[in-house]
PADRENMAR-94833 format. One record per atom (N, C-alpha, C): atom name; z, x, y; residue in three letters. Coordinates in pm, 1 decimal. Layout:
N
    a         c3         c1         c2     r
   CA          Z          X          Y   Ala
...
***
This chain:
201
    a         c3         c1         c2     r
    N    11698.2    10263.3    10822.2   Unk
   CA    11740.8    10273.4    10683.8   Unk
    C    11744.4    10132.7    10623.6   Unk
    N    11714.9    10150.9    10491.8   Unk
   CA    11746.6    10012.7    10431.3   Unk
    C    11765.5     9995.8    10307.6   Unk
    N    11887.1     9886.5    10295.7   Unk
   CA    11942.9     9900.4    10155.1   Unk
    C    11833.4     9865.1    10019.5   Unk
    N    11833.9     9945.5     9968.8   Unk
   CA    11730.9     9906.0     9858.8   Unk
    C    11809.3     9962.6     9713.9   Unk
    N    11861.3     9808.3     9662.8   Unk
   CA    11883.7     9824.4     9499.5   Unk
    C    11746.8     9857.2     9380.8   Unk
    N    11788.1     9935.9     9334.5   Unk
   CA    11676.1     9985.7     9212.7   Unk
    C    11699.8     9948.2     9038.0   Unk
    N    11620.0     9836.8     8989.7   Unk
   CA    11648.6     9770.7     8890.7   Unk
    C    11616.3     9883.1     8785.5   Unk
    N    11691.1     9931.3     8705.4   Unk
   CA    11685.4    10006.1     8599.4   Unk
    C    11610.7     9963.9     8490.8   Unk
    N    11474.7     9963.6     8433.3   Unk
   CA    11477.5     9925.0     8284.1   Unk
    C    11431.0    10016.5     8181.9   Unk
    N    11520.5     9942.9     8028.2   Unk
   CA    11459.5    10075.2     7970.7   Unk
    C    11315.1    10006.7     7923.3   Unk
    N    11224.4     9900.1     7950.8   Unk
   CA    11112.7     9856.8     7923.2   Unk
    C    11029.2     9961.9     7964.5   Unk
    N    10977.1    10038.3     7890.0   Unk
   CA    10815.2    10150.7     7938.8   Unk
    C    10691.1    10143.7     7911.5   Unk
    N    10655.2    10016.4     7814.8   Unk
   CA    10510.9     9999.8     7833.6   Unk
    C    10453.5     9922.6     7941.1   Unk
    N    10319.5     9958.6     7928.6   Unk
   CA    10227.9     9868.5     8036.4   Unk
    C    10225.0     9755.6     7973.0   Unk
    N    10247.6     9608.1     8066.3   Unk
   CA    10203.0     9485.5     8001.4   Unk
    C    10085.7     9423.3     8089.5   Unk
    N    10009.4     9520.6     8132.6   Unk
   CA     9873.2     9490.8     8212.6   Unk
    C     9793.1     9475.1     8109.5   Unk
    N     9725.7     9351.2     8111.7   Unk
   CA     9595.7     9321.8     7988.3   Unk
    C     9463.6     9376.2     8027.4   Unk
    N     9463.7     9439.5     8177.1   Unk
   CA     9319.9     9475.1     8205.1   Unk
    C     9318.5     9620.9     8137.9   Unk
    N     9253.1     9618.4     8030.3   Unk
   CA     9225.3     9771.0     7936.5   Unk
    C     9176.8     9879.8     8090.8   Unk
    N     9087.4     9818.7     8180.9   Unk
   CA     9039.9     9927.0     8207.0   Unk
    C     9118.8     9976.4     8329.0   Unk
    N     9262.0     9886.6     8382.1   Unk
   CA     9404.9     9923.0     8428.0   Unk
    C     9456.3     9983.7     8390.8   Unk
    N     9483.2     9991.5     8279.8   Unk
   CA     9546.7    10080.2     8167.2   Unk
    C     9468.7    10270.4     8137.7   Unk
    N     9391.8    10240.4     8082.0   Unk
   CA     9322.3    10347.5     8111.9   Unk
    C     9341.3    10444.3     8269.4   Unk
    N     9370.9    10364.6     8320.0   Unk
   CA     9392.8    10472.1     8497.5   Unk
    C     9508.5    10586.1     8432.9   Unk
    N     9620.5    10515.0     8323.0   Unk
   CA     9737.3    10608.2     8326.8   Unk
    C     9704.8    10705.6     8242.6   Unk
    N     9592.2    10763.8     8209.5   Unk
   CA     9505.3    10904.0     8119.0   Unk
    C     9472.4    10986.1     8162.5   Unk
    N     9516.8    11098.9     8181.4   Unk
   CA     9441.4    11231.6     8244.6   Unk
    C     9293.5    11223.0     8219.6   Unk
    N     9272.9    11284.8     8349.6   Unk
   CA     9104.3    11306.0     8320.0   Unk
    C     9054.3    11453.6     8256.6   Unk
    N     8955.5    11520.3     8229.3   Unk
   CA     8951.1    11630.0     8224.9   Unk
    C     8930.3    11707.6     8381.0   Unk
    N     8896.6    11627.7     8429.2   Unk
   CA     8838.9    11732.3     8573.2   Unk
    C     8979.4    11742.1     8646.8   Unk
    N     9053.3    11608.0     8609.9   Unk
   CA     9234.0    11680.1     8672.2   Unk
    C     9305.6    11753.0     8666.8   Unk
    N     9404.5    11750.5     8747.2   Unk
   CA     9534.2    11842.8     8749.5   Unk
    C     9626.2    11805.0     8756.8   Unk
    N     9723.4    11854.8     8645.0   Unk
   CA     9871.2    11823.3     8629.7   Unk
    C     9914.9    11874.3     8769.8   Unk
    N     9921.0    11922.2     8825.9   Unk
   CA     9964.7    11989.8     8927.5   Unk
    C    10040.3    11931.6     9055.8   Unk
    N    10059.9    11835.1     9035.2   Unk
   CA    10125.2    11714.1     9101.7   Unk
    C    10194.4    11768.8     9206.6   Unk
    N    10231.6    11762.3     9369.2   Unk
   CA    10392.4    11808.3     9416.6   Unk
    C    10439.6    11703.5     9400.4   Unk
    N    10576.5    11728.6     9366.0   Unk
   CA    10677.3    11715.3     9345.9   Unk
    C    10783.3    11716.7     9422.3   Unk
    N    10857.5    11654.5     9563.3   Unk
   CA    10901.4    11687.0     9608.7   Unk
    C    11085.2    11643.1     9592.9   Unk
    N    11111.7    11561.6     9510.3   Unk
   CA    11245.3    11533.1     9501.7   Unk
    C    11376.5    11544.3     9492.1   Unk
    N    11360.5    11713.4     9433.7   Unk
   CA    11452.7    11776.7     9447.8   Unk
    C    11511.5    11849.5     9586.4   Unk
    N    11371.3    11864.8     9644.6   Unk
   CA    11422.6    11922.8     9789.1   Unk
    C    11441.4    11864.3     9882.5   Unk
    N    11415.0    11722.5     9896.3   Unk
   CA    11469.5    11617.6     9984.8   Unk
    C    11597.3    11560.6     9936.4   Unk
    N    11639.8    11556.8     9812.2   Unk
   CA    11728.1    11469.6     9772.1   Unk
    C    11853.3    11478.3     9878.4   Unk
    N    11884.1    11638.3     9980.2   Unk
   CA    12015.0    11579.7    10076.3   Unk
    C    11950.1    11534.0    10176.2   Unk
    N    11843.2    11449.6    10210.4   Unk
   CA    11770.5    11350.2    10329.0   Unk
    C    11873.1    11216.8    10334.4   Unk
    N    11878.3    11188.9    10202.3   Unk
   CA    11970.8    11044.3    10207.7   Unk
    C    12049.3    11030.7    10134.8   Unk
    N    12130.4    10944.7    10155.3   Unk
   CA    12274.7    10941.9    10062.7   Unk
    C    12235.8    10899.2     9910.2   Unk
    N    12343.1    10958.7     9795.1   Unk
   CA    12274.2    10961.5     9653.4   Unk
    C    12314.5    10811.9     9651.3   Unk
    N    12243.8    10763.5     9501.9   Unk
   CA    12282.4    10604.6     9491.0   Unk
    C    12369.8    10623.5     9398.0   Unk
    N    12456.8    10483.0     9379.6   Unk
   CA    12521.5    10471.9     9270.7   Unk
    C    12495.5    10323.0     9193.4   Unk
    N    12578.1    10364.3     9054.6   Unk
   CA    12592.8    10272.8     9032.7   Unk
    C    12660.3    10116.6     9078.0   Unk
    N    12557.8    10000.9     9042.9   Unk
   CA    12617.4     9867.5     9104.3   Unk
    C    12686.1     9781.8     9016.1   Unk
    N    12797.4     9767.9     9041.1   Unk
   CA    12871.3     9644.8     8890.3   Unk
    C    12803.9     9487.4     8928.8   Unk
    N    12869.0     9501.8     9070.8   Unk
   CA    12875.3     9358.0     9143.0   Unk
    C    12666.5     9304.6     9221.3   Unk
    N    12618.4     9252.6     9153.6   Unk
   CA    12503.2     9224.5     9206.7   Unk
    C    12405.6     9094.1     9131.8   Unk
    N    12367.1     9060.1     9274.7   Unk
   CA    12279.8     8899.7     9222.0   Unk
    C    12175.4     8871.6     9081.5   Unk
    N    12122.8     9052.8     9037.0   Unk
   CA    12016.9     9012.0     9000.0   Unk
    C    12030.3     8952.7     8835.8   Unk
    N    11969.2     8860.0     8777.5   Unk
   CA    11950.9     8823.9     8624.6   Unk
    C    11896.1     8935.4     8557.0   Unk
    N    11980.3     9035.0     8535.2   Unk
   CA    11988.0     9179.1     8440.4   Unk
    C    12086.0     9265.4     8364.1   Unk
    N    12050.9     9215.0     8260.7   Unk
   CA    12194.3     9294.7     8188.8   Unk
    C    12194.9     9437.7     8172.0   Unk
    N    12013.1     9507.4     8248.1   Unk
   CA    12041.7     9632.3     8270.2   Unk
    C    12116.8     9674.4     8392.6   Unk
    N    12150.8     9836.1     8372.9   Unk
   CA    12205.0     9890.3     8488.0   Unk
    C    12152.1     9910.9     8598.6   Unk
    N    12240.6     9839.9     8718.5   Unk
   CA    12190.1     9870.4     8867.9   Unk
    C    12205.8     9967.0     8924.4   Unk
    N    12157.6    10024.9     8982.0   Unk
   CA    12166.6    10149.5     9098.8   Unk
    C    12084.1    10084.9     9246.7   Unk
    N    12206.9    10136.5     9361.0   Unk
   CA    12127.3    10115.9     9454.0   Unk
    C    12175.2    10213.6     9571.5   Unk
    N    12114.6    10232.1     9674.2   Unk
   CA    12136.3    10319.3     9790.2   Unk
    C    12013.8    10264.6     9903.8   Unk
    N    12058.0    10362.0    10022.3   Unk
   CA    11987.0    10375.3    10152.4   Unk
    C    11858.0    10474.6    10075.6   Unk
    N    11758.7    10426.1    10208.7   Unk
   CA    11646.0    10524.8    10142.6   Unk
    C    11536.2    10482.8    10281.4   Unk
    N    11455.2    10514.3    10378.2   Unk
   CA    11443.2    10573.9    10496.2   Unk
    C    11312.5    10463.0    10456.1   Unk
    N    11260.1    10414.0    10525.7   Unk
   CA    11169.9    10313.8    10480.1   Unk
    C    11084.9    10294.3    10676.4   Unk
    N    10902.6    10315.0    10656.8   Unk
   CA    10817.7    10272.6    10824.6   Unk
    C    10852.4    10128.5    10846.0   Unk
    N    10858.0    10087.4    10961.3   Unk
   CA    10834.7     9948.5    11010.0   Unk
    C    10693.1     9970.1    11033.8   Unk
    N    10593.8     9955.5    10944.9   Unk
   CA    10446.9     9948.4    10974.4   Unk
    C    10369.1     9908.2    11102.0   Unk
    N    10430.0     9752.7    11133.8   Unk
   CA    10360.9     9717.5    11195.2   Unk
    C    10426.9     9707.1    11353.0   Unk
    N    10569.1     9764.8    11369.4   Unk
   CA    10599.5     9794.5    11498.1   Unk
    C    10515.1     9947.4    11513.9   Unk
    N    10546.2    10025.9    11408.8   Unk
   CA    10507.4    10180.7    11425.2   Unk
    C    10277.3    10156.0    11484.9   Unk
    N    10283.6    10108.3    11423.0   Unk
   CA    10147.0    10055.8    11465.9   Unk
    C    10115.8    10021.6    11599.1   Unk
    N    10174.2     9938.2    11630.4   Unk
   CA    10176.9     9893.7    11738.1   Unk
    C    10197.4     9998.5    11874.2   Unk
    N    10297.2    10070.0    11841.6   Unk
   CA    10340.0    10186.3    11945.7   Unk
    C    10230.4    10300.9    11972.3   Unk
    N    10167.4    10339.2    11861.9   Unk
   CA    10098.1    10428.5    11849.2   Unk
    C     9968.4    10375.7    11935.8   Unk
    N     9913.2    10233.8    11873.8   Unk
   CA     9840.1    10210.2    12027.9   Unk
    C     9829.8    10183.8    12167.2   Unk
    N     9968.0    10148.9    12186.4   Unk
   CA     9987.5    10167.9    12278.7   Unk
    C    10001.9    10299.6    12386.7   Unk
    N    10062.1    10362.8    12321.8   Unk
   CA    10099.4    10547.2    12336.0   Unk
    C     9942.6    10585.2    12342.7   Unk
    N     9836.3    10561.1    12255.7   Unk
   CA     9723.2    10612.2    12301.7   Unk
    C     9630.8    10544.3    12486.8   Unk
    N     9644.6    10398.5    12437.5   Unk
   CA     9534.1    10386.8    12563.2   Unk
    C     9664.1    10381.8    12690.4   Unk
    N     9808.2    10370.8    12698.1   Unk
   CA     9852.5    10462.0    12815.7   Unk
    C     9832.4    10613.5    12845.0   Unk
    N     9805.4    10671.5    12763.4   Unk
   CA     9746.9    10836.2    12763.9   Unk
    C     9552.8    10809.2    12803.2   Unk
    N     9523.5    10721.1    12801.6   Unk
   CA     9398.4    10696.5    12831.9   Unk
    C     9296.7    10672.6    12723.1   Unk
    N     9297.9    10729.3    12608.3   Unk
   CA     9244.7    10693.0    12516.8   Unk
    C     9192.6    10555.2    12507.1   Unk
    N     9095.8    10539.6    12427.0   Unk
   CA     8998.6    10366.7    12378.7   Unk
    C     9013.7    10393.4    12216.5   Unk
    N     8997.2    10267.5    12180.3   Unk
   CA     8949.4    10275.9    12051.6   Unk
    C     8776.5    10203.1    12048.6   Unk
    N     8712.4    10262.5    11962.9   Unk
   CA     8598.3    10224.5    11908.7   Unk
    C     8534.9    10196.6    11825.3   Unk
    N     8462.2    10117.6    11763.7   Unk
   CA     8402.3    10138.0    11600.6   Unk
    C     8256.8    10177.5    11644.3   Unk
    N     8247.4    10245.8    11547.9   Unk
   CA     8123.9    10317.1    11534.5   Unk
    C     8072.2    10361.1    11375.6   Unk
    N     7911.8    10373.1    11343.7   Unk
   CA     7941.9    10457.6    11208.3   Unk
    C     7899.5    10552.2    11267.1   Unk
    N     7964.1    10652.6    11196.5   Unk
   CA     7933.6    10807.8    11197.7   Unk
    C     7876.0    10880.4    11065.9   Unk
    N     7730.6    10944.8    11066.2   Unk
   CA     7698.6    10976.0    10954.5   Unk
    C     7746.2    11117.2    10953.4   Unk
    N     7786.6    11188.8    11003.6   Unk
   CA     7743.4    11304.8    10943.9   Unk
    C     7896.1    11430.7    11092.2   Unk
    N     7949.2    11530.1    11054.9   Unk
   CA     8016.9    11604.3    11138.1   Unk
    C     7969.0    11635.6    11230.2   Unk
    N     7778.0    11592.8    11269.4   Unk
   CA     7744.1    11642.4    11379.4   Unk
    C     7780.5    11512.1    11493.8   Unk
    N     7762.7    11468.4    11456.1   Unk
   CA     7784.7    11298.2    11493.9   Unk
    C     7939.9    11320.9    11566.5   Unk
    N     7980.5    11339.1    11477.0   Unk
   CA     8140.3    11332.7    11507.9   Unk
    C     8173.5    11409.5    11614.1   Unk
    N     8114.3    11529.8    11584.0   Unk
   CA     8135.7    11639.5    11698.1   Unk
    C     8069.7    11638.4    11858.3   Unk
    N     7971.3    11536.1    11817.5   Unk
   CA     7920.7    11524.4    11960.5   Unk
    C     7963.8    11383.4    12024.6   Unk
    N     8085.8    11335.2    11984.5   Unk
   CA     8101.0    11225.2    12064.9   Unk
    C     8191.7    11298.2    12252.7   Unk
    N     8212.3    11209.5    12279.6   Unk
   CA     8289.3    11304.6    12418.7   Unk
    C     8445.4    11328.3    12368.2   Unk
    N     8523.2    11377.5    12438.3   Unk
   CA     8678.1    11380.1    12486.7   Unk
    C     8732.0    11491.0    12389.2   Unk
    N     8786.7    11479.7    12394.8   Unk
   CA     8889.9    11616.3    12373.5   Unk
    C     8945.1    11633.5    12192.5   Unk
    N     8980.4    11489.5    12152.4   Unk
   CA     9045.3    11490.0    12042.6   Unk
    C     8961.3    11337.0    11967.6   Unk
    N     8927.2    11339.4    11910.3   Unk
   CA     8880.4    11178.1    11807.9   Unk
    C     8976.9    11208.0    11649.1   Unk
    N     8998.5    11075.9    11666.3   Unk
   CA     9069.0    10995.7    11557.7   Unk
    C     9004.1    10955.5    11460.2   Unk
    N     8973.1    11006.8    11353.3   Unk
   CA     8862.3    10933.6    11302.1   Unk
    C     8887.1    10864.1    11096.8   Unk
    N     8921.5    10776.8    11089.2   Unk
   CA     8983.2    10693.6    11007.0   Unk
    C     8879.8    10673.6    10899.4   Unk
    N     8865.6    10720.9    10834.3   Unk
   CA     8712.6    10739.1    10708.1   Unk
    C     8742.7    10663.5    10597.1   Unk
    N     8881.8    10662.5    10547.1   Unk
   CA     8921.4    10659.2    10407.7   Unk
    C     8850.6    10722.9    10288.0   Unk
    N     8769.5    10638.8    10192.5   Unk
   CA     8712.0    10658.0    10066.4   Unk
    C     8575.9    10780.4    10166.0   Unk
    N     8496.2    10718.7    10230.1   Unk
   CA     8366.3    10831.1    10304.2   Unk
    C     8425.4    10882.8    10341.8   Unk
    N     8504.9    10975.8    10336.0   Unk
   CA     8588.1    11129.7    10418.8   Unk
    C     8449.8    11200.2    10305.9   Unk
    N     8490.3    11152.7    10187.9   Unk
   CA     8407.1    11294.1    10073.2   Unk
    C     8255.5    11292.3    10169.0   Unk
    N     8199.7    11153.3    10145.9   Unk
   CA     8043.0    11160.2    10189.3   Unk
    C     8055.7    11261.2    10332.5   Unk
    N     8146.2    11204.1    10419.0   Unk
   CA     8082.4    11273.0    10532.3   Unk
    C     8111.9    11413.9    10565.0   Unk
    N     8214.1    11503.8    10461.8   Unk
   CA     8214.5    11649.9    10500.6   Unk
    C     8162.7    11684.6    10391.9   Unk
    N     8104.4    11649.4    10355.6   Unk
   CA     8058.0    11662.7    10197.6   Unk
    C     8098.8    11786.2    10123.0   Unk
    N     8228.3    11726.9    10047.7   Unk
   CA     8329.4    11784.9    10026.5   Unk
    C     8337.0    11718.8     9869.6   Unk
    N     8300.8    11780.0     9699.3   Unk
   CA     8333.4    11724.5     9593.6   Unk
    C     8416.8    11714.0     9545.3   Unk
    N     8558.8    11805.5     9637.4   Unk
   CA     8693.4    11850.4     9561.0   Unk
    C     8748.4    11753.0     9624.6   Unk
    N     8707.4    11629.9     9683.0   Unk
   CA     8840.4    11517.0     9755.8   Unk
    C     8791.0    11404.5     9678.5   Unk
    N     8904.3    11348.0     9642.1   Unk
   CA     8911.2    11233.8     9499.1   Unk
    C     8997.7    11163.1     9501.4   Unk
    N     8934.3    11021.5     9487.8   Unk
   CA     8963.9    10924.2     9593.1   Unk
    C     9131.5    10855.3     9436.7   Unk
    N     9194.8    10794.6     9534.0   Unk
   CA     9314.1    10716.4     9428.3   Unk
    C     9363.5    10622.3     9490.7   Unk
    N     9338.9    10493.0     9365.7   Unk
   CA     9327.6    10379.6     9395.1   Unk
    C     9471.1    10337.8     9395.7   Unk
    N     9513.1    10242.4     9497.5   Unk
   CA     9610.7    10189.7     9495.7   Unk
    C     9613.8    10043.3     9543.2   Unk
    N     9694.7     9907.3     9528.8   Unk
   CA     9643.2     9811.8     9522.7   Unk
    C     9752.4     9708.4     9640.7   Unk
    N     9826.1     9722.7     9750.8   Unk
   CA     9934.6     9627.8     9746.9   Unk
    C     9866.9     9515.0     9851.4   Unk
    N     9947.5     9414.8     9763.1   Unk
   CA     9999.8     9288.9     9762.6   Unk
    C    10043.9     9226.7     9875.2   Unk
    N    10037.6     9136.5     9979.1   Unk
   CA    10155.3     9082.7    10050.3   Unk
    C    10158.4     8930.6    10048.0   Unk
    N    10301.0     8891.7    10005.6   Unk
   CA    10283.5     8763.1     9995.3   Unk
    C    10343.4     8693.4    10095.0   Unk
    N    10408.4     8563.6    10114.4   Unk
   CA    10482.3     8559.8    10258.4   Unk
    C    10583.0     8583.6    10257.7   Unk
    N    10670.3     8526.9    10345.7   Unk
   CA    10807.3     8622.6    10347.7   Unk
    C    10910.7     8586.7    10290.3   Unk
    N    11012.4     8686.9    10227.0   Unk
   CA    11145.9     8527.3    10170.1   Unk
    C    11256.9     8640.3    10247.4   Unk
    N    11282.0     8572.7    10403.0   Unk
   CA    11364.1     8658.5    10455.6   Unk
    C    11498.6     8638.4    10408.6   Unk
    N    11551.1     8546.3    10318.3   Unk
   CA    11669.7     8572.1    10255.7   Unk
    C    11707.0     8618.0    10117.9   Unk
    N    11575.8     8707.8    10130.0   Unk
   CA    11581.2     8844.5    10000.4   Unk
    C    11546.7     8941.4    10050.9   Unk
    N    11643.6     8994.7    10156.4   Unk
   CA    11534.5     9116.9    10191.4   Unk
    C    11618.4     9244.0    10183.7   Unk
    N    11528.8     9277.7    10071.1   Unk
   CA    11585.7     9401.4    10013.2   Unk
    C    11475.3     9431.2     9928.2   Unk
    N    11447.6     9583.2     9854.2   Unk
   CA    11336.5     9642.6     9819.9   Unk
    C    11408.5     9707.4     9640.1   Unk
    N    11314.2     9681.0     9569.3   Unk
   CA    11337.2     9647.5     9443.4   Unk
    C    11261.6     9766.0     9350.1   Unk
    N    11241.2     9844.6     9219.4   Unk
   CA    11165.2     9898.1     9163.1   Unk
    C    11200.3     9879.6     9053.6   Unk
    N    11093.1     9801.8     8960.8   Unk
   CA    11181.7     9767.6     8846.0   Unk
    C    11016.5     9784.1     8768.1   Unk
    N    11027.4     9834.3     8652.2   Unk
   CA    10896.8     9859.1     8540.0   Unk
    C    10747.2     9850.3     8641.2   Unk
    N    10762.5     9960.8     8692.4   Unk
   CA    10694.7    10031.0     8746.9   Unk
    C    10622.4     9937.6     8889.5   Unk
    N    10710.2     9847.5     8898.2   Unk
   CA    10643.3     9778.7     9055.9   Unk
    C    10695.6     9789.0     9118.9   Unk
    N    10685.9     9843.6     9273.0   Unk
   CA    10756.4     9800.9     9391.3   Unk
    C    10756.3     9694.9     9471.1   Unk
    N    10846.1     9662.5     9511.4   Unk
   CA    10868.8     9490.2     9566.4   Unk
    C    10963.3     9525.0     9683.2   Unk
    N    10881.3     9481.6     9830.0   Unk
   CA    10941.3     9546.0     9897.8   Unk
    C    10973.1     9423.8    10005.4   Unk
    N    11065.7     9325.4     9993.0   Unk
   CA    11053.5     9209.6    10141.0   Unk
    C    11103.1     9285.1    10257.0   Unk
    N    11014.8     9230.8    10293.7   Unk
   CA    11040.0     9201.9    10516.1   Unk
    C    11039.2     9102.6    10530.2   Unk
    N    11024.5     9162.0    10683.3   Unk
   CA    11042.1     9014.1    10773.0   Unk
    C    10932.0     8969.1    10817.6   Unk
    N    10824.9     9051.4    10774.1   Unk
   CA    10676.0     9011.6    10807.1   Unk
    C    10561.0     8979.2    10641.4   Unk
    N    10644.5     8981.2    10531.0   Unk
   CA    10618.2     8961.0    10413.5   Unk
    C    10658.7     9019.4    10342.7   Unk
    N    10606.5     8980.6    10178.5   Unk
   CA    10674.9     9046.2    10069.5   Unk
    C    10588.6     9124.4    10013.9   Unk
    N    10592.4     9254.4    10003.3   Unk
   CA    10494.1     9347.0     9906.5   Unk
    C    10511.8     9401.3     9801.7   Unk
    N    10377.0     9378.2     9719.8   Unk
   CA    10413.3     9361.0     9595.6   Unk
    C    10298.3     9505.7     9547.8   Unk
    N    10335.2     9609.5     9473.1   Unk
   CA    10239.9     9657.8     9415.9   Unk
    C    10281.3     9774.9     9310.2   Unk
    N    10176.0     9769.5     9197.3   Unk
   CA    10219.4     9788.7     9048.0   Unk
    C    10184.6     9958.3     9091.1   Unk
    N    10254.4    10047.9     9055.0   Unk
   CA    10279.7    10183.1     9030.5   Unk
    C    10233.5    10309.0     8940.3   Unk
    N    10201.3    10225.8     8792.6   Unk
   CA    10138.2    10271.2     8687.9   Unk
    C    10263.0    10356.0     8641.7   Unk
    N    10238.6    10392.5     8553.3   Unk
   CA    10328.6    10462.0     8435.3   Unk
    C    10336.5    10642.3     8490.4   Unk
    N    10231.6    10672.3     8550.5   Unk
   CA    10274.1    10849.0     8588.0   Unk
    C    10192.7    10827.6     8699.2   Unk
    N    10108.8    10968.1     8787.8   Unk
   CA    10090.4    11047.2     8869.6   Unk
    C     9927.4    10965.5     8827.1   Unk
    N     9845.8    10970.7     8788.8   Unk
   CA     9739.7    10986.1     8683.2   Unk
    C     9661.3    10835.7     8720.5   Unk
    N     9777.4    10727.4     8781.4   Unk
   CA     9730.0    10638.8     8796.9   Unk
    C     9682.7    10574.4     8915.5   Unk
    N     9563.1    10475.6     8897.6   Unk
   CA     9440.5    10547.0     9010.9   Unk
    C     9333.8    10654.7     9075.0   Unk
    N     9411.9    10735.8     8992.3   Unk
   CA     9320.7    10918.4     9056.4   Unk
    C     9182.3    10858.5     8981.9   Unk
    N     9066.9    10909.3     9112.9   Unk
   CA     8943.6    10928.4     9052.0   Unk
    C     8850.1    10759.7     9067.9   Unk
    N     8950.9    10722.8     9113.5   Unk
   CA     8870.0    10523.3     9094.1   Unk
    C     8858.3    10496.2     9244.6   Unk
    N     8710.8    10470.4     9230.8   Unk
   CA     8652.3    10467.9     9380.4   Unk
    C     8658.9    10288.5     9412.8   Unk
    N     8682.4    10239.6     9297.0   Unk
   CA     8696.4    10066.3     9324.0   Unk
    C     8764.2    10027.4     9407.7   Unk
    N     8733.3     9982.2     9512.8   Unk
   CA     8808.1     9872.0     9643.5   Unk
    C     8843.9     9712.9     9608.6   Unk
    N     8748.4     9671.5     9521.3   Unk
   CA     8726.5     9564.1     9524.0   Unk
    C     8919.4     9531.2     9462.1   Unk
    N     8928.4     9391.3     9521.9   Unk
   CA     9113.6     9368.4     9494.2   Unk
    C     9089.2     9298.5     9305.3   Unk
    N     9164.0     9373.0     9339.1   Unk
   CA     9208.0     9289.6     9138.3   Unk
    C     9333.0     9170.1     9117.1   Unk
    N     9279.5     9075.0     9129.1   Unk
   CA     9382.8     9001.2     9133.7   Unk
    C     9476.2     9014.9     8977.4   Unk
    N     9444.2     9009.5     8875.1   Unk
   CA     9522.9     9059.1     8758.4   Unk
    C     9593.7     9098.0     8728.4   Unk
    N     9595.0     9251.2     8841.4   Unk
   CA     9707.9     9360.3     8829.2   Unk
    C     9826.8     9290.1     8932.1   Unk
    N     9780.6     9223.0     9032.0   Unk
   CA     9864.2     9177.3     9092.2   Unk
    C     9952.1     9063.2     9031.2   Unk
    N     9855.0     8960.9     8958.8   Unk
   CA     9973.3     8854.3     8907.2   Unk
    C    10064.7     8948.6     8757.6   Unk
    N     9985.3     9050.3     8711.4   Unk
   CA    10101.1     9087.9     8596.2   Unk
    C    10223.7     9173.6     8681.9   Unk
    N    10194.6     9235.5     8773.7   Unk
   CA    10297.7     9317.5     8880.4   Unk
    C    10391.3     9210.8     8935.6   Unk
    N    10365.9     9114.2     8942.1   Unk
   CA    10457.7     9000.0     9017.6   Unk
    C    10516.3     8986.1     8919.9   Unk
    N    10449.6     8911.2     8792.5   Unk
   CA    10530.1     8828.9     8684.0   Unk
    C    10620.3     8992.0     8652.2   Unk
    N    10639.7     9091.6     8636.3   Unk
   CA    10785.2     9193.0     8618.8   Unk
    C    10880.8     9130.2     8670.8   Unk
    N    10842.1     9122.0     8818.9   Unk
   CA    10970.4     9149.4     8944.1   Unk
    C    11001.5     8998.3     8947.9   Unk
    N    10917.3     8924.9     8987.2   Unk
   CA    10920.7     8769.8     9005.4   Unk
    C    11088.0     8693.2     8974.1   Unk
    N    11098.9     8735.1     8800.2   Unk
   CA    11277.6     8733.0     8811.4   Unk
    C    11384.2     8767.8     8877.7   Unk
    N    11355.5     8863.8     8932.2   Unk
   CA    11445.5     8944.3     9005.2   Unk
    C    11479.7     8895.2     9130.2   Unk
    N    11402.4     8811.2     9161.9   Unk
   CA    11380.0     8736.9     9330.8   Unk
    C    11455.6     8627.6     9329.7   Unk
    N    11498.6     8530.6     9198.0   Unk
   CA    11523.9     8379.7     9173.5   Unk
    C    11658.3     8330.8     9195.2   Unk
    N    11737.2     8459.7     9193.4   Unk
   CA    11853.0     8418.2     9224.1   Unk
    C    11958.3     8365.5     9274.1   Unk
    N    12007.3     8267.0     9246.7   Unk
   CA    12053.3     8172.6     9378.1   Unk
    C    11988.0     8050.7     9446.7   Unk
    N    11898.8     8010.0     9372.2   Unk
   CA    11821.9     7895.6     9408.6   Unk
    C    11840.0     7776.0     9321.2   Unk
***
């Protein structure tokens, strides 16, 4: 678990200058509102938050903060390979064109990590890809606590700080096959939170 205060603002526009960033937060026609939704039915998973009087950050909006269940990525990572090649398992790279490919490799179970080519290789038109962008910068282990403030999450560890912009609804990213990193979205996603970090120095 980990304590994570949540910066309230009532600020709701985008101040991303990349128009064609902006544009991600527009329904498409070929989409669906249809979003799940799951928040109401988890909400008794973790304790509710409350309001914070007493707190570091430079905001004269209202704080809220609580517990909220958060991966250790890169221990959980770690275990999982391990847990495989003691079960005997290898890892391999390979390309694989096609499900026949896939299907004729040996062993029992393959793992097979595609990302964006999942569509190409089951050739499948109803899977649609959504872009998401994060950040890691180095670490400031004497801020470590996880932040959401005008639509960025800012999340320090102890293995860095991650930074990445959220968009305004559901809508954002769907459909954008772009990998390439945008540095833009990242320095306007920082400059939000960036205040929020300064405190006490």
């Amino acid at each position: 678990m980990l304590e994570e205060p949540e910066i309230r603002s009532n600020i709701r526009r985008d101040t991303m200058s990349d128009q064609a960033a902006a544009n991600r937060l527009s329904p498409t026609p070929e989409s669906s509102d249809d979003f799940l939704h799951l928040g109401r039915r988890t909400r008794d998973l973790e304790p509710a938050w409350t309001e914070r009087e007493n707190h570091p950050f430079p905001t004269e909006e209202g704080v809220r903060g609580g517990l909220v269940m958060t991966f250790n990525i890169a221990e959980y990572s770690r275990q999982l390979v391990e847990d495989l090649l003691a079960l005997g398992g290898r890892i391999e790279s390979a390309e694989i064109g096609s499900l026949d490919e896939l299907a004729a490799l040996p062993g029992d179970m393959v793992v097979n990590c595609t990302g964006f080519d999942a569509k190409k290789l089951v050739s499948d038109d109803s899977l649609i890809g959504v872009r998401g962008q994060i950040a890691w910068m180095a670490p400031q282990t004497d801020r470590l606590y996880g932040i959401y403030h005008r639509n960025v999450t800012a999340l320090s560890r102890r293995d860095g700080l991650l930074i990445q912009e959220t968009g305004g609804n559901d809508y954002f990213g769907l459909g954008e096959l772009n990998t390439e990193p945008d540095q833009g979205e990242f320095l306007a996603a920082l400059a939000k939170v960036a205040p929020l970090f300064d405190w006490g120095s």
